[in-house]
N, C-alpha and C positions, 0 to 999 in steps of 0.2 A: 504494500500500500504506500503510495507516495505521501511524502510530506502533506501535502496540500488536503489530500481527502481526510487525513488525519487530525489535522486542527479543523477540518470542515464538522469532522464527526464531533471531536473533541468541542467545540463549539458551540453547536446542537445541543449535546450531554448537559452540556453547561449553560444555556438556555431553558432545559429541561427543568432541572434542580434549581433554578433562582426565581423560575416563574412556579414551582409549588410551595416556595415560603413565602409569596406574597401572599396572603390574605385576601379575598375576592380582588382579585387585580382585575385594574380598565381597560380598555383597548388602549387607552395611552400611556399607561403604566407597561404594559405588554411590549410595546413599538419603544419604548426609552429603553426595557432592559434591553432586547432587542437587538440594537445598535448599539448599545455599551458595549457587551459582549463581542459583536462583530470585531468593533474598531478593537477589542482586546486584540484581537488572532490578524486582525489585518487580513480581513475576507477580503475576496475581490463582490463578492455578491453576499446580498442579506439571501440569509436561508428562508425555503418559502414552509409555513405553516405544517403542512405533511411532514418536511423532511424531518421537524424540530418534532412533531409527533411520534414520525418512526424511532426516537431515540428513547422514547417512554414505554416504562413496561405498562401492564394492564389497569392496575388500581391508577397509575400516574395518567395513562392517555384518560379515562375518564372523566379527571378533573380537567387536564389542560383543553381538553373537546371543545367544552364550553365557551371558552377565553379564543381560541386559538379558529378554529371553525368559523365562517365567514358567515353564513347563516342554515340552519336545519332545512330540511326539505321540506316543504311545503304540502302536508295530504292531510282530506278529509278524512278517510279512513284510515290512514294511517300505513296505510301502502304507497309508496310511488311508483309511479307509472313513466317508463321508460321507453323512448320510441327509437327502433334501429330501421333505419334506413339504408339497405343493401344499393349494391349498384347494382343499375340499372342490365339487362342483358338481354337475348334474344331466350326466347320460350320452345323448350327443348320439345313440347308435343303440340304444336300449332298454336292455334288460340282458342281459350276452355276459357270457363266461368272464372276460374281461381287465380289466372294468370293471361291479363287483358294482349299479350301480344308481346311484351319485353319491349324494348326501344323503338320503335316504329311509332310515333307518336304523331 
């Protein structure tokens, strides 16, 4: 592992553990440690949110989630709803009910 990923990680860790002694920390309290820390290690890049997550074990991501997480997904039922959009291709059995023709539009 190179130097660089190594203070990246090290960094992280250490973003980890300073934002669960704060006490309900703000989103601005969050963003000062944050950059403190960064400018410690002399990143070239502030670490994004996930990566400072993946550095937390289980008990720890659940608090930092809250804090750290830009906002929860939005369902009434409490499922979300995901939409995958394939690319587009030609229709392997002509054109049927289920598949309008592929690209010929």
């Amino acid at each position: 592992m190179s130097k660089i990923n190594s203070d990246f990680s090290k960094a992280c860790s250490e973003i980890t553990q300073s934002l669960l002694t704060i006490t309900e920390p703000s989103k601005k309290q969050v963003k000062e440690e944050i950059k403190k820390i960064c400018s410690k290690y002399s990143l070239d890049r502030i670490p994004r949110n996930y990566e400072i997550l993946s550095m937390a074990n289980e008990s720890e991501f659940n608090k930092l989630r809250k804090v750290l997480l830009k906002k929860p997904a939005k369902t009434a039922s409490g499922v979300a709803v995901v939409a995958l959009m394939p690319k587009p291709y030609a229709c392997p059995h002509g054109r049927c009910t289920y598949c309008p023709g592929g690209i010929e539009y």
